[in-house]
C-alpha positions as CSV (number, residue, x, y, z in Angstrom):
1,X,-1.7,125.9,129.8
2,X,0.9,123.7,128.0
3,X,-0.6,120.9,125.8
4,X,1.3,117.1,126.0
5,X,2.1,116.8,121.9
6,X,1.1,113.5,120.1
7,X,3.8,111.9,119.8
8,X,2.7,108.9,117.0
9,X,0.3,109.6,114.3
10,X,-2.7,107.6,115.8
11,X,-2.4,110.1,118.6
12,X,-2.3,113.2,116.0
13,X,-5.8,111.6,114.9
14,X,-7.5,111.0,118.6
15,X,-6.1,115.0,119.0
16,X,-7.4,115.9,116.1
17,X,-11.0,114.7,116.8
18,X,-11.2,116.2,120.2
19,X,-10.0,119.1,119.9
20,X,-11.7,119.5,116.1
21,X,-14.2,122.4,117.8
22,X,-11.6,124.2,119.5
23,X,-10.3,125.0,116.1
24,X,-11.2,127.5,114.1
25,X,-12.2,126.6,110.3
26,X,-9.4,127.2,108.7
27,X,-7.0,125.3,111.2
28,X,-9.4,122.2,110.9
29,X,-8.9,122.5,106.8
30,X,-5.6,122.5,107.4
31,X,-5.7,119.5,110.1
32,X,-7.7,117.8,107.5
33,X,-5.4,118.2,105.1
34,X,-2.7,116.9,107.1
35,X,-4.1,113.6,108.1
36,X,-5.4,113.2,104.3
37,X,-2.1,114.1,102.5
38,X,0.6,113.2,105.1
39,X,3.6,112.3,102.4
40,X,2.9,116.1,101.5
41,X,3.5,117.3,105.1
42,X,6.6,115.0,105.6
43,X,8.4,116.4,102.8
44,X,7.5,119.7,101.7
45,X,7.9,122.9,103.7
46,X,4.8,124.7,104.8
47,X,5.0,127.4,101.9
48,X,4.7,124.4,99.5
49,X,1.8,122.3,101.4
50,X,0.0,125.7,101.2
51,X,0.4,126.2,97.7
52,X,-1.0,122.3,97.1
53,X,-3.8,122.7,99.4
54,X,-5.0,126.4,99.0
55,X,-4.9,127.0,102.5
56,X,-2.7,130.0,104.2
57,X,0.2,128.8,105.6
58,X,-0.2,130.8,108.7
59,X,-3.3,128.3,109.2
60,X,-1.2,124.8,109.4
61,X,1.2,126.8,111.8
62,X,-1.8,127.8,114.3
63,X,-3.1,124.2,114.1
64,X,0.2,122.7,115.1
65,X,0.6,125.1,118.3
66,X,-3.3,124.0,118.9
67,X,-2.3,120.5,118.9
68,X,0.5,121.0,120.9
69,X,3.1,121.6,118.5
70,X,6.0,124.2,118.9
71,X,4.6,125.2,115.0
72,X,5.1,123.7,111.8
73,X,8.5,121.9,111.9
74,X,7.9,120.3,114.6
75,X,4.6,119.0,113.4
76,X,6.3,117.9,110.3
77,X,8.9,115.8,112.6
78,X,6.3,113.6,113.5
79,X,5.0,112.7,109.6
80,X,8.6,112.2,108.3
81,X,9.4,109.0,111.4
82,X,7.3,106.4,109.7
83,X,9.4,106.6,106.6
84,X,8.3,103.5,105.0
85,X,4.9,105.3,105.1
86,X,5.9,108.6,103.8
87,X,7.3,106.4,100.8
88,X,3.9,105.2,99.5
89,X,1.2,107.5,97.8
90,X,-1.5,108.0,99.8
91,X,-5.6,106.2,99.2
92,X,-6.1,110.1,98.0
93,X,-3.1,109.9,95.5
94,X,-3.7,106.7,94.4
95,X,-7.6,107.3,93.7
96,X,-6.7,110.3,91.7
97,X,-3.9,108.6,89.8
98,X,-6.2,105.8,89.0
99,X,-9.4,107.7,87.7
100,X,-11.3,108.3,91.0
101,X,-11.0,111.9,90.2
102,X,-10.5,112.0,86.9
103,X,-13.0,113.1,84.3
104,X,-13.9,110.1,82.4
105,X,-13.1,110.2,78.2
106,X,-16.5,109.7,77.7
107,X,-19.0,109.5,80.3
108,X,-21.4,107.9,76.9
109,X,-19.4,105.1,76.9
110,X,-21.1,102.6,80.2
111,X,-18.5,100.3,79.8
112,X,-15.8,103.2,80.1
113,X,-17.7,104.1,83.4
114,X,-17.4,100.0,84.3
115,X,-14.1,100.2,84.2
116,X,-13.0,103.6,85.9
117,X,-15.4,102.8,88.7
118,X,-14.3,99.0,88.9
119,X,-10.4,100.5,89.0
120,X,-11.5,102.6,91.6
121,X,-13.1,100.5,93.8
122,X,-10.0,98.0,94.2
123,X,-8.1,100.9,94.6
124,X,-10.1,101.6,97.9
125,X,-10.6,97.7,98.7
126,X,-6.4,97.5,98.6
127,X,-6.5,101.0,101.1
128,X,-9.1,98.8,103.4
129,X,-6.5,96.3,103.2
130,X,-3.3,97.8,104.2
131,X,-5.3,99.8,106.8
132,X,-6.6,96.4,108.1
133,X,-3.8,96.0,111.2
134,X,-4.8,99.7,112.3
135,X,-8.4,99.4,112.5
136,X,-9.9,98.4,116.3
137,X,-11.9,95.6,115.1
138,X,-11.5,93.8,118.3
139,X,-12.5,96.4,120.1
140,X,-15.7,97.3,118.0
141,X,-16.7,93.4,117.5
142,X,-16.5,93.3,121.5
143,X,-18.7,96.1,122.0
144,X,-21.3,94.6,119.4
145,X,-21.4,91.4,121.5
146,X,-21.7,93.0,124.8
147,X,-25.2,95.3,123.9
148,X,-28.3,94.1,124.7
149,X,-29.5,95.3,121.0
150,X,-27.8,96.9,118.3
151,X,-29.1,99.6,116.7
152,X,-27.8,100.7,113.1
153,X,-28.1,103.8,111.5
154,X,-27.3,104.5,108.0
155,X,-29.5,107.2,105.6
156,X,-29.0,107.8,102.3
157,X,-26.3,106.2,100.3
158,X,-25.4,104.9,103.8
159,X,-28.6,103.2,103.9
160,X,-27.9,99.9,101.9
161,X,-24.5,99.0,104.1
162,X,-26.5,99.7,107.2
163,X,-29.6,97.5,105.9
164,X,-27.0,94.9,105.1
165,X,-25.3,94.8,108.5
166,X,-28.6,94.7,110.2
167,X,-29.5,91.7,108.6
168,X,-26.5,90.0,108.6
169,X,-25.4,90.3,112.9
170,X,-29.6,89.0,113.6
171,X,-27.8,86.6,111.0
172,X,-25.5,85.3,113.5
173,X,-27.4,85.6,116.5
174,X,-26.9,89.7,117.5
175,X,-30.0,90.9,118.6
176,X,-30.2,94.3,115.7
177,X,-32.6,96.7,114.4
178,X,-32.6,99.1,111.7
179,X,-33.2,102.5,112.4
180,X,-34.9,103.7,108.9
181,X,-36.3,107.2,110.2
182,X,-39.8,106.2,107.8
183,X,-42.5,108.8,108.3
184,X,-40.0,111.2,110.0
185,X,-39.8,109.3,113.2
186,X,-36.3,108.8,113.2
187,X,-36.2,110.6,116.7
188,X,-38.9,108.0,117.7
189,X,-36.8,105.5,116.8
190,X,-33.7,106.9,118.5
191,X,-35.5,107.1,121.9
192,X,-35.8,103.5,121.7
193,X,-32.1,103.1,122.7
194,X,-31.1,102.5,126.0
195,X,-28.0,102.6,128.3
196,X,-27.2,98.9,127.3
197,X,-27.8,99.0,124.0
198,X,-25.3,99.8,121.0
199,X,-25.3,102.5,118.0
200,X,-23.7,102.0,115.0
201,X,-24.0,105.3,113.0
202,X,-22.8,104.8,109.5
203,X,-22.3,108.4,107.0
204,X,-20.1,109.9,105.0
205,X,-19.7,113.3,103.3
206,X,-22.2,114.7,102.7
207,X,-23.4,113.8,106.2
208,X,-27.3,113.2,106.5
209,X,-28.2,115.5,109.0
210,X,-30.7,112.9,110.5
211,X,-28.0,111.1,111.1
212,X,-26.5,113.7,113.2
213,X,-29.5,114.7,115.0
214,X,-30.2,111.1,116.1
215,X,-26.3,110.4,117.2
216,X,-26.8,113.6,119.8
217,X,-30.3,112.2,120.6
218,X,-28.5,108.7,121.4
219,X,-25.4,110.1,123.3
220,X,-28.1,111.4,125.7
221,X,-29.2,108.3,126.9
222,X,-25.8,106.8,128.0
223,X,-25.7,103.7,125.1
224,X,-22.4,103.2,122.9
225,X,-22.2,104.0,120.2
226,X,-19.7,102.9,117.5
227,X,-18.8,105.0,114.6
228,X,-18.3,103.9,110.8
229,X,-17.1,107.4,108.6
230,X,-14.4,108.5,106.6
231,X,-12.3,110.3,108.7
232,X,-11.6,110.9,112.6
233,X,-13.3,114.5,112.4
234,X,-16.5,113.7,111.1
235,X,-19.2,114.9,112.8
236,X,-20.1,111.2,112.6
237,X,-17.4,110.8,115.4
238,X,-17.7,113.2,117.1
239,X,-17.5,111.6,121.0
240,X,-18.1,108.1,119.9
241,X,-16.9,105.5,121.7
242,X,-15.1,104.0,118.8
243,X,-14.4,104.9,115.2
244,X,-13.9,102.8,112.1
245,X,-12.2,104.9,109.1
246,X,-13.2,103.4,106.1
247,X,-12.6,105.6,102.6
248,X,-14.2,104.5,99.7
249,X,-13.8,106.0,96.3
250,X,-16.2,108.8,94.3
251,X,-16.6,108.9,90.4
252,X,-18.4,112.0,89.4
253,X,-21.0,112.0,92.9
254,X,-21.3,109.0,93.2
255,X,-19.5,107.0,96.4
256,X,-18.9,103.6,95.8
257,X,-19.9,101.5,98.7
258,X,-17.7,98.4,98.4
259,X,-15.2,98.9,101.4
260,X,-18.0,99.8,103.8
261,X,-19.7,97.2,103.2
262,X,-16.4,94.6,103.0
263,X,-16.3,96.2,106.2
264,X,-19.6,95.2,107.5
265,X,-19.5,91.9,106.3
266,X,-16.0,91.4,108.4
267,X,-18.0,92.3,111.5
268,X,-20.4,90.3,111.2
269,X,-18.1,87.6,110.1
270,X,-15.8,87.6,113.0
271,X,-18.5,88.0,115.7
272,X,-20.3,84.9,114.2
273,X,-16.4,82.9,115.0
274,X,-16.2,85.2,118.5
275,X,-19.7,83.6,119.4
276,X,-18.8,80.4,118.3
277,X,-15.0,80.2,120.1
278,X,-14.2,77.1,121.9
279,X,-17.6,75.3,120.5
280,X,-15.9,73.3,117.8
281,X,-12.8,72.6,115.7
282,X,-12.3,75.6,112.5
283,X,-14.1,72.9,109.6
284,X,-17.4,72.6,111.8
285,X,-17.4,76.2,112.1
286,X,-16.9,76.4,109.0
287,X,-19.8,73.9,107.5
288,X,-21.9,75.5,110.3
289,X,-21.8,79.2,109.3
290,X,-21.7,78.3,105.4
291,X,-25.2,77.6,105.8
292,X,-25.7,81.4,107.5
293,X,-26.6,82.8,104.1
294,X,-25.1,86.6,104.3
């Protein structure tokens, strides 16, 4: 049976994610690859994106006919349209050009480390930024408003933007709880969500496979659930009912945490205004959540 193409990039993504099981290992490399090096699809043949990515070509020409795709060159078709796009180096360039993946001169020196990480991390806070238009935040504040309770998930290095976004939607008035999984009863805490409730799962690579367990445990029970992770085929993802992408950079293991939580603090910011619409003019609103404290 014939499968309808994507025919925008977005839609590449949204195929990507359902259809990331169907694929065999080697086609979702290759699929990954794509999405995270696009300028490197768009202009090089598939002979050279397989020498840059160590993956058999023969793999990105399955994926494309997975997808849809007549096979490679068609695939590419789609990357090269958004030119002015193709024209800029990519979050993954950029961190790499700017020390995110670069060994550090000399990892004795702390404020060496200061600076490669602090270079780093505005590298990934300027990604968040140009991303910003392309991100459903509408969508994801509306379903935060709309749940009886909110219930956030983050383990790990996850854990402190999790805690933080927790605190900070009871803050404006969002009914929230944080799922901390303490004593192993992260299941417990799990079954607590019901149909009218909402999950915000937070992970990234490595993904906590708590995480995972409770995010299957969840979609059981019929709530929402709403997706921050790094990419649209995380298992993080995996048939949420919305994703946020957010990439932060990684120095040597350890993941900065500065656009996931600039993320979460724009959530909670602009569902704090969404509750407030229509109740004053924008200086009370102002003066009023000023004294908020998040």
């Amino acid at each position: 049976m014939d499968i309808e193409k994507p025919n925008t990039l977005d839609g590449l993504r949204k195929r990507i994610s359902q259809e990331a099981e169907r694929l065999t290992p080697r086609m979702r490399d290759a699929a990954r690859y794509a999405i995270d090096h696009p300028n490197d699809v768009a202009l090089n043949p598939v002979a050279r994106v397989a020498s840059l990515s160590k993956i058999p070509p023969a793999a990105f020409v399955r994926m494309a006919q997975a997808l849809g795709y007549d096979g490679y060159a068609d695939l590419q078709r789609l990357f090269r349209e958004p030119l002015q796009r193709a024209a800029q180096p990519t979050f993954r360039e950029r961190i790499r050009h700017f020390g995110g993946e670069l060994a550090l001169e000399n990892p004795h020196d702390p404020a060496g480390v200061l600076r490669a990480f602090s270079q780093a991390n505005i590298v990934s806070l300027e990604h968040l930024q140009a991303d910003a238009l392309a991100l459903p935040l509408k969508a994801a504040i509306k379903l935060i408003k709309q749940a009886r309770m909110v219930h956030v998930l983050g383990l790990r290095r996850s854990f402190a933007v999790a805690a933080y976004l927790a605190y900070a939607l009871n803050r404006v008035g969002q009914s929230a709880t944080l799922i901390t999984g303490l004593g192993g009863t992260i299941l417990e805490q799990a079954g607590t969500v019901s149909a009218q409730d909402l999950l915000i799962a937070i992970s990234f690579p490595p993904y906590a496979p708590d995480t995972l367990q409770a995010c299957d445990q969840v979609r059981k029970s019929g709530a929402k659930r709403l997706a921050i992770t790094n990419a649209c085929m995380s298992p993080i993802a995996k048939d949420a009912d919305l994703v946020l992408e957010v990439n932060d950079a990684e120095l040597r293991g350890f993941r900065s945490l500065t656009s996931a939580m600039c993320l979460a603090q724009t959530l909670a910011m602009s569902l704090a205004f969404m509750k407030r619409r229509g109740q004053g003019d924008a200086d009370s609103l102002n003066a009023e959540l000023s004294h908020i404290d998040c």
